[in-house]
Every structure is written in structure tokens, then in C-alpha cells.
N, C-alpha and C positions, 0 to 999 in steps of 0.2 A: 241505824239507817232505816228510814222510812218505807217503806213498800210502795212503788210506784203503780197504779191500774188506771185504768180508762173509768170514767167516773158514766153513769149512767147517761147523763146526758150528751157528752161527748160520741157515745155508741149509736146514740138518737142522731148524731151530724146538727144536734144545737149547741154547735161551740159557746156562743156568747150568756149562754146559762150556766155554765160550766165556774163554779164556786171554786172547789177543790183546789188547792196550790200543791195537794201532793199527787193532782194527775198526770198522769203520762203523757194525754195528751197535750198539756198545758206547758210541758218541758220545750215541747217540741213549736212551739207557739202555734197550736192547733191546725198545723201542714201547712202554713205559710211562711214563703221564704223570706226570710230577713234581707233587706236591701244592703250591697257590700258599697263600700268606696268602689271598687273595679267595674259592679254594674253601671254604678251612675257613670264612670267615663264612657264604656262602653254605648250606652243610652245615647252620650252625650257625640259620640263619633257618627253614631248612627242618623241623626239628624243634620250631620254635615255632610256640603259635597265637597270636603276638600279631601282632595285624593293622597295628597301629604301625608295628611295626619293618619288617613287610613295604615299608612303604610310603615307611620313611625310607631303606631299601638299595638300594629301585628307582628314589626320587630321586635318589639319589650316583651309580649306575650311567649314567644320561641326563640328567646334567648338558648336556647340545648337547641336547636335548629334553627338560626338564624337565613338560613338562604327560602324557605320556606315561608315566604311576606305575605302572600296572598289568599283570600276567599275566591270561593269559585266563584259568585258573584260579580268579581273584579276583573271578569276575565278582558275587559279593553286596558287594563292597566297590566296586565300580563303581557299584552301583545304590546305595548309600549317599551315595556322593561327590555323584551326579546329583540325590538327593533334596534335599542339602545347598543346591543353590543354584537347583534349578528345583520348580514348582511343579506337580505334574501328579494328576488326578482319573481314574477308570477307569469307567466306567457297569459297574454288573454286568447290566443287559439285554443290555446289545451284547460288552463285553469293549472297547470305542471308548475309546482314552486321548484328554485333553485336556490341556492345558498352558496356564500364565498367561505372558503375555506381557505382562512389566510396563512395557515401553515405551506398551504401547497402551490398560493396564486393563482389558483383555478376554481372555476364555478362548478357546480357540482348537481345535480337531482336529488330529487327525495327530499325535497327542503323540509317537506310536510313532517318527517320522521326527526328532525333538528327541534323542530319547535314543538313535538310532543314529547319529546326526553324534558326540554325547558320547564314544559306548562310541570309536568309531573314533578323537580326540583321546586320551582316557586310557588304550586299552589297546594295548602291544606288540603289532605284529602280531595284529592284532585278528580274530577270526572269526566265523562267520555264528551259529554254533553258541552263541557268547557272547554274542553280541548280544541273541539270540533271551531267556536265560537272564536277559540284566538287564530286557527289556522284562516277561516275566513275571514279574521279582519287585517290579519296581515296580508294576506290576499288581497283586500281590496288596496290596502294602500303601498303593493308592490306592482300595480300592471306595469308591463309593455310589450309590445310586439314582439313577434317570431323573429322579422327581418331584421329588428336593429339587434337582438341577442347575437345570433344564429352568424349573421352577414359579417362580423369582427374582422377584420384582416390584420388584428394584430400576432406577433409568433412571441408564443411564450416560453423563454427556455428556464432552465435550474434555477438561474439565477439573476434573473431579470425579465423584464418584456423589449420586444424589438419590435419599431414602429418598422415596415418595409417602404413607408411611402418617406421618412427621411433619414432611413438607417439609425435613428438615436437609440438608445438603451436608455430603458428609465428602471427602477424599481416595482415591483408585484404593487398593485393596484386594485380594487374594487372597481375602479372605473374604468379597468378593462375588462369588456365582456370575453372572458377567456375560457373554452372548456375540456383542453387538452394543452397536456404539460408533454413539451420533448424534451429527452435526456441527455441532452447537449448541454454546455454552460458556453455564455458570451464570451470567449476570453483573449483579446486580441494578443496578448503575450504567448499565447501556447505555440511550443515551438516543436512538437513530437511527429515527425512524419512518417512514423510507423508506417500507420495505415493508408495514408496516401501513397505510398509509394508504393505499397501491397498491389492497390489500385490501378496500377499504372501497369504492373505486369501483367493483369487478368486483360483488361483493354488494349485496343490499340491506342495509342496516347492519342492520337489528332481525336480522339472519339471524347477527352474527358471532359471537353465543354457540355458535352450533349448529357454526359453523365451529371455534373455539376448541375445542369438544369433541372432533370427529373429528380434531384434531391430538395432544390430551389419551389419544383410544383410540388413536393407531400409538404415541404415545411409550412408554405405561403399562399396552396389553397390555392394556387392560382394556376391555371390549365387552359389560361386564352386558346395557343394554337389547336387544342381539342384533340393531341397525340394521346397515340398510346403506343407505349415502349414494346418492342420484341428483340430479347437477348437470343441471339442465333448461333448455334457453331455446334461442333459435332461432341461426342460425350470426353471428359476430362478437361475442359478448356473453363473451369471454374465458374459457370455461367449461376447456379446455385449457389455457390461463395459469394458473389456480388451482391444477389437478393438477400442473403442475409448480414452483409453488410449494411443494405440498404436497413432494412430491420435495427441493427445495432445502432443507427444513426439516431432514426426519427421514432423509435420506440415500436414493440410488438403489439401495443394497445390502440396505436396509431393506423395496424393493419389487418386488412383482414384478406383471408384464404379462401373464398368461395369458389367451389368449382364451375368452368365456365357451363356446365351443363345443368347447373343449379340456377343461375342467370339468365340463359339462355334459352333458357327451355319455352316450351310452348304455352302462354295463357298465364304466368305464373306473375301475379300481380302483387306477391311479396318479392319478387325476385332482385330489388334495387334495397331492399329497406334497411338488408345487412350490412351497407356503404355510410349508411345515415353516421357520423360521427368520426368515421375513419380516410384516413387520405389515400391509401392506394390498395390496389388487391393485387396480388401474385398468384399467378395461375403456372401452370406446366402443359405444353406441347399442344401450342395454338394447332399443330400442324392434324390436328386430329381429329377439329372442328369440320363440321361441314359445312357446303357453301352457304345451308339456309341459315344457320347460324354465325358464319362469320359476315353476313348481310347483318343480322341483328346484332352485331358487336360491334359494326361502325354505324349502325344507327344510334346505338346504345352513346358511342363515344362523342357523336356528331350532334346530337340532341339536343335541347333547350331542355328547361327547367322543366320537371318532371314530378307528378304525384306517385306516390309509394305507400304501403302501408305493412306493420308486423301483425303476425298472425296472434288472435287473440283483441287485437288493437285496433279501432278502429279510426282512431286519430290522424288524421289528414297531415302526411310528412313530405317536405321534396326533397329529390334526389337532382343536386345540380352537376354534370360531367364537366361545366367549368372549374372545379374547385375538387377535381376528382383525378386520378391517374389510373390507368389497368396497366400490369406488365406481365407478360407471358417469355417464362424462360420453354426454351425448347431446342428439339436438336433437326428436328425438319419442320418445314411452309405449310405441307399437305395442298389442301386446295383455294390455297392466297394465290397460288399462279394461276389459277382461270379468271381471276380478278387485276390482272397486272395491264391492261388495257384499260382501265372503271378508276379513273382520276379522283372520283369522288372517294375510294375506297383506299387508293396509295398516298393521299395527303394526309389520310391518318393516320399511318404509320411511320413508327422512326424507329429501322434497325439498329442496333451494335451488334456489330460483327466479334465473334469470340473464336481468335484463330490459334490463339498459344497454349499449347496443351501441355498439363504437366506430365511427369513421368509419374509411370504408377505408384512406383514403391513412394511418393512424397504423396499421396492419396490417401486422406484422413478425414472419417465422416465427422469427427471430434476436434479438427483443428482449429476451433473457435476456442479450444479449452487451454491449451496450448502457446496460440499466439503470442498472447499476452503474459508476462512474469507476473504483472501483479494487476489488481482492479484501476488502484489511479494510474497505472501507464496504458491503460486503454480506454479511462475516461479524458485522458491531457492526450491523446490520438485522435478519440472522436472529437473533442474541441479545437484541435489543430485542423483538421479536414473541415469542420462546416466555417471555421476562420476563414480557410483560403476560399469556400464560397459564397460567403456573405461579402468579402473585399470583393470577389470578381463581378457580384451584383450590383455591390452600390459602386465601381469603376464604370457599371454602365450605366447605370440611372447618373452618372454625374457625368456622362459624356466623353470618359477619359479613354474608352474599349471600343470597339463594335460591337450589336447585336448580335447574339449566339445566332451564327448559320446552320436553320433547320436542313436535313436533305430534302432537295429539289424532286419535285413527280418524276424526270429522268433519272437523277442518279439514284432514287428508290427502285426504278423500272431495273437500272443497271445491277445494282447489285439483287434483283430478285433474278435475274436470266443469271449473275455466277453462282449463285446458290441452287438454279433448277435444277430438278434429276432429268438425266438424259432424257427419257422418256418424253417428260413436256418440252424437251430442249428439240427434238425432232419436227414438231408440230407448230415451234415458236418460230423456227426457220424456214416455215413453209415450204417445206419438198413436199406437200400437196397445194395445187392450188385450183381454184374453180375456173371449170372450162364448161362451156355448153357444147352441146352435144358429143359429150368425153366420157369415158367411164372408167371406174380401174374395179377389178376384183380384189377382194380379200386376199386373195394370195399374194397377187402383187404386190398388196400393199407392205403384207407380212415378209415377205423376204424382202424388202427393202430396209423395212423398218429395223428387221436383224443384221443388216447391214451398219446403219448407223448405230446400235445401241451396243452391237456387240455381243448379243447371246440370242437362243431361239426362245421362241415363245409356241402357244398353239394357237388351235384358230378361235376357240373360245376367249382367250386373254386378249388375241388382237382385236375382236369382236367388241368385247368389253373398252377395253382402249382409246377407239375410234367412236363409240356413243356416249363416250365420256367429254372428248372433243365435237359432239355436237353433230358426229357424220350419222346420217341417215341413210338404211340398210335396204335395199332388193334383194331378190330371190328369181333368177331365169333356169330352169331346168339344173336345178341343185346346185346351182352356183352362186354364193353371193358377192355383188358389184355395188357399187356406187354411183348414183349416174351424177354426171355435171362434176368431172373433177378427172383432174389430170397430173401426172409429175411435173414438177418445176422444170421446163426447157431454160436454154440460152435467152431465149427473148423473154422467156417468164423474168428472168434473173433481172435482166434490163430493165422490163418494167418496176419491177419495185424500184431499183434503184432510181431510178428519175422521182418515182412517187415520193 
């Protein structure tokens, strides 16, 4: 065998002098590539724009990785491919992609994070730069609006979508903008009325239409009258058991648990933003609020459409209270009776009254675990219960019911005076009433008022009591009096009554 070396000339970079047939470099055809059949297709792909062929040479090429068709270069034919079998929407407020995620029948975010798992499957060595490229062009050609997303009034359950404007059921759809799944299924056959009946012992029954409704506003988004719920009644009367009824119904993802002093508070311009997406909040013992905030809790409820924003975020969100519900379980008013005269503050509210208390020893914080023997007898429960309110809804929309009767501003006034504690029940009855040139002393007042309530007090609590009701205090030679006020006479008593 010959000895192969690099021949002088070759060393010189004068290939084409280069004699020798036993040099090395001559073997190698002097470091010039020999053209393949493969180059010349490739050549030949390259000077076309047909996107086809692109895609059938880079299939033959990764046969051992066939899902992997694309150059980064191709990245408009990547965002084709992804449009081809995902479904994704772009808000033009935000630039925020969504994607359908048809396992679930709901729309979803982070659509962005769907089509860069895609680009990194379909493209060669895949890069940031490409990536970036297919997200923006599916972007351009998914806009639309916040309102038409956002505004959907379809209700999407397990097993179906429910139109509410003509009761039909259809199949999970892309073409419904849906982005909350409840854990109910459609099932007009369920016949398990476990838990309705459960229902009916925590409530007073005349009360379950009112109940049927605020299940009607988390499911349907719709909050016209602009209430908000207060489950009232003393401790063991299951008022907590209902709320998380209510939970079991319409889903825990569907709720959220803001404290109202988290909301309420003073200047707090994220204070709506945690509602963005959910249908009602459950709170504990309105009766705790003060007046300056339960003022801003029926402004809060009485509102139009409102901007909001999350911390970190400055993306412009609204918080609409039409398509929103609050409930506050609790076991006393606190100072909702100095507001039982302010009409604009009692049409907001809609008690249920919880008067049936269980006995102790049936007293279980764990009785949700319990109830039920098995998982489908408490999912064929929750679909028997939203059964009977989905017929009682469309019986009204088809004219076959009457409209649910809200409580009237009196009988809310009525039932806030059976619920008052003695104390404002004193004061609502006016055994003071204003006189000119009249005056009563604190003491006076104080043994009267231990008259009606029944126990003594001091002069500091009666003090306190009487500025709380709005009475303003003198001082004569260490005595304090009231000027311009007098006990209820016989003719006092008369006058009201004519008034």
C-alpha cells in the first residue's frame, strides 16, 4: 500500500499543480465537497415557495422523528399547523392568548405556554426567536374583544352547555366562549333527593325559592336585582352547612372567601380584583361590620361596572356586581339596624331566616364526609337539586310560574325589628321622643331604659348607648340632660299613630 502525504504543492494551497495521484490531498478532492443527489433536492426546495414540498422533504429527512417537520425559518407554517388542530382566542385589551381545551369544554389562559410546547415538538432545533414569531402570528390572527369573550351567558356543566335564554342543551363547543366548568351534569332523569330534602330542614321551606334563586345567580352570572344574601339565625341552625352546600353545587373554583375587611377597607384599589372570575364570596358575621363600611358594601353591591386591578398587574379589569353575588352567614345584624330606615340600603338585602337548630350531639364539623355512602350518590344528588332548578327557571321564562317574590322594603324592615336586640328595640319604639323646651337627665333615661331591657347598666354604657343613637349630651352643675326631648306621653302615642 502506497504512502499517502500532501505533495508540495498542495502545502502551497496550488491545488490545480498538484501532479501526484498518491496525494492525500487529491484523495480527498483537494477539500471540495462532492455534490450528493440530496444536495441537489435540497437546492432545489430551496428556490421554491411551495410550502408543501417544504414540509414533505423535512418529513423524509426525520423519519426517527417524524413530528419534528419544520425549520425555524418556517415559523408562519408552524403557526398554521398549531392553528390546524388547537383552538386559541387573543383579547386585543390585554394581547392575553386563550386556548380551548376540548377535554374540558372550557377556555383556558396561558394559551402562549400551549403553542411553545407546539413550536419546540414541530420545530428542528427550535429557538426563542421562533418561538416568540409563531406566538405573535397567532396572535394577530386570533383578536377579539374583552366584552364578547368575557360577556358569555352561556352555563357550562360536566356534560354539556346550557343556553339560559332557551333552556336547550347542546354539546361542549369552541364556539362557546366558556371559562368555568361547574360540577353538576344536565340530567333531567336524576331522581336522588338526598340533598334537597337535607335542604328543606336547614330552611324554612316558603324560603327555597329565594334559595333556588341565589344558586340560579352563581350559576347564570346574572345578579339583575343587585341582592346580596344574609343567612341569619343563632349558632347550630346549619347556616355554614348551606354555604357549603352552596360550594358543592357550583364548584369551590367558582368561590372565593375574601374577608369583608379585605374589600372594604379603606383606598384598597385591588380590593375587587379577587371576584374577577368567580361568582360569589362567602363572608362570616356581617354583624361586625361598621356602618362606614357596610355604606361601602351596598355601594359595593348597588354599583355599575367597575375598574379593578391585581397587584403586580397593571392590566385594566372590570368588576361587574350584576353578574356577582356576596353572602354573609352570621349569627347577629350588628349596625344594619341604624340603617333600617335608608330604603336604598334595605332593597339590598335578602334575609333567610335559620330558625331550626340541631341538637348537639348530631353536631359534626366532618358531616360532609359522611353524608354521602358513596361519590355517584352525591353526584346523582347534586344533579337532582340543580334539575329541580333549572325546570323551576325555564317554568318561568315560559310563563307556566310566577316571578320569584323578592322581600318587600317592609317585610325586610319587619323581619330586621324580630331580629333586633332589645337594646335598639327600645329606641325603635320611641319611648324618647323630641320636645322643645323638654329635657330628660341621664338618669332618667337610665332607669327607664333598665326598665325595658331588663338588667342595669352604668352611666358610662347608658352614655355610650344614647351617642350611638345620635343623642347629644349637656352638662348643668354635674348633671348630664338632654335638651329638646321628652318621654312618650299619651298624646305622643296618638300622634304617631295618625302619622
Amino acid at each position: 500500500m502506497d504512502l499517502q502525504i500532501n505533495c508540495k504543492k498542495c502545502v502551497a494551497d496550488k491545488h490545480p499543480e498538484c501532479l501526484s495521484e498518491h496525494c492525500l490531498c487529491a484523495s480527498i478532492n483537494h477539500g471540495e465537497k462532492i455534490e450528493t443527489i440530496k444536495d441537489v433536492a435540497i437546492e432545489g426546495i430551496k428556490q421554491s415557495n411551495s410550502h408543501e414540498i417544504w414540509k414533505e422533504i423535512y418529513s423524509i429527512q426525520n423519519e426517527s422523528n417524524p413530528e419534528k417537520i419544520f425549520l425555524n425559518q418556517n415559523y408562519d407554517l408552524v403557526a398554521e399547523e398549531i392553528l390546524e388542530n388547537r383552538y386559541f382566542v387573543t383579547l386585543r385589551e390585554t394581547n392575553e392568548i386563550w386556548f380551548y381545551e376540548k377535554s374540558e369544554g372550557i377556555w383556558k389562559p396561558l394559551g402562549h405556554t400551549i403553542i411553545a410546547e407546539a413550536c419546540q415538538s414541530l420545530i428542528k432545533k427550535c429557538r426563542r426567536g421562533t418561538v416568540s414569531e409563531v406566538i405573535d402570528t397567532i396572535r394577530r390572527k386570533s383578536m377579539i374583544y374583552s366584552s364578547e369573550f368575557f360577556d358569555s351567558e352561556i352555563i357550562c356543566a360536566q356534560n354539556g352547555i346550557l343556553d339560559p335564554s332557551t333552556f336547550e342543551k347542546y354539546p361542549h363547543s369552541s364556539e362557546y366562549y366558556v371559562t368555568t366548568k361547574f360540577p353538576f351534569r344536565i340530567d333531567f332523569e336524576a331522581r336522588n333527593l338526598k340533598l334537597w330534602n337535607h335542604v328543606l330542614t336547614i330552611i324554612d321551606p316558603k324560603d327555597i325559592n329565594l334559595f333556588m334563586e341565589l344558586i340560579w345567580i352563581c350559576i347564570s352570572g346574572k345578579n339583575p336585582f343587585k341582592k346580596l344574601f344574609v343567612f341569619k339565625g343563632p349558632p347550630g341552625t346549619q347556616k355554614t352547612t348551606l354555604a357549603d352546600i352552596i360550594v358543592w353545587i357550583i364548584g369551590s373554583w367558582n368561590v372565593s372567601r375574601e374577608k369583608p375587611e379585605d374589600y372594604l377597607g379603606k383606598n384598597n384599589r385591588f380590593s375587587t380584583s379577587k371576584f374577577i372570575g368567580k361568582k360569589i364570596n362567602i363572608a362570616s358575621e356581617i354583624g361586625n361590620l361598621t356602618q362606614k363600611e357596610l355604606e361601602k358594601q351596598k355601594a359595593l353591591v348597588g354599583a355599575e361596572l367597575q375598574n379593578t386591578e391585581r397587584k403586580g398587574d397593571n392590566t385594566e379589569r372590570y368588576f361587574d356586581p350584576t353578574k356577582f353575588v356576596f353572602l354573609y352567614t352570621t349569627n347577629k345584624l350588628g349596625d344594619i339596624f341604624s340603617s333600617i330606615n335608608d330604603n336604598s340600603v334595605i332593597t339590598r338585602y335578602q334575609f333567610l331566616i335559620f330558625r331550626n337548630k340541631i341538637d348537639d350531639s348530631f353536631v359534626n364539623g366532618l358531616w360532609y364526609e359522611t353524608f354521602f355512602e358513596k361519590e355517584n350518590e352525591r353526584q346523582s344528588a347534586i344533579d337532582t337539586f340543580m334539575q329541580i332548578v333549572i325546570n323551576y327557571k325555564k317554568a318561568q321564562f315560559l310563563g307556566r310560574i310566577p316571578k320569584t317574590r323578592w322581600s318587600t322594603v317592609e317585610e325586610t324592615k319587619r323581619i330586621l325589628k324580630e331580629h333586633m336586640p332589645i337594646e335598639d328595640k327600645y329606641f325603635e319604639d320611641e319611648r324618647i321622643v323630641q320636645k322643645n323646651g323638654s329635657k330628660l337627665t341621664l338618669a332618667e333615661i337610665k332607669n327607664d331604659f333598665e326598665r325595658y331591657v331588663g338588667y342595669k347598666t352604668t352611666n358610662q354604657q347608658m352614655g355610650y348607648i344614647l351617642k350611638k343613637h345620635g343623642f347629644i349630651s349637656g352638662t348643668s352643675n354635674g348633671i348630664t340632660y338632654y335638651k329638646g326631648y321628652s318621654f312618650r306621653t299619651q298624646s305622643d302615642q296618638s300622634r304617631l299613630e295618625i302619622q
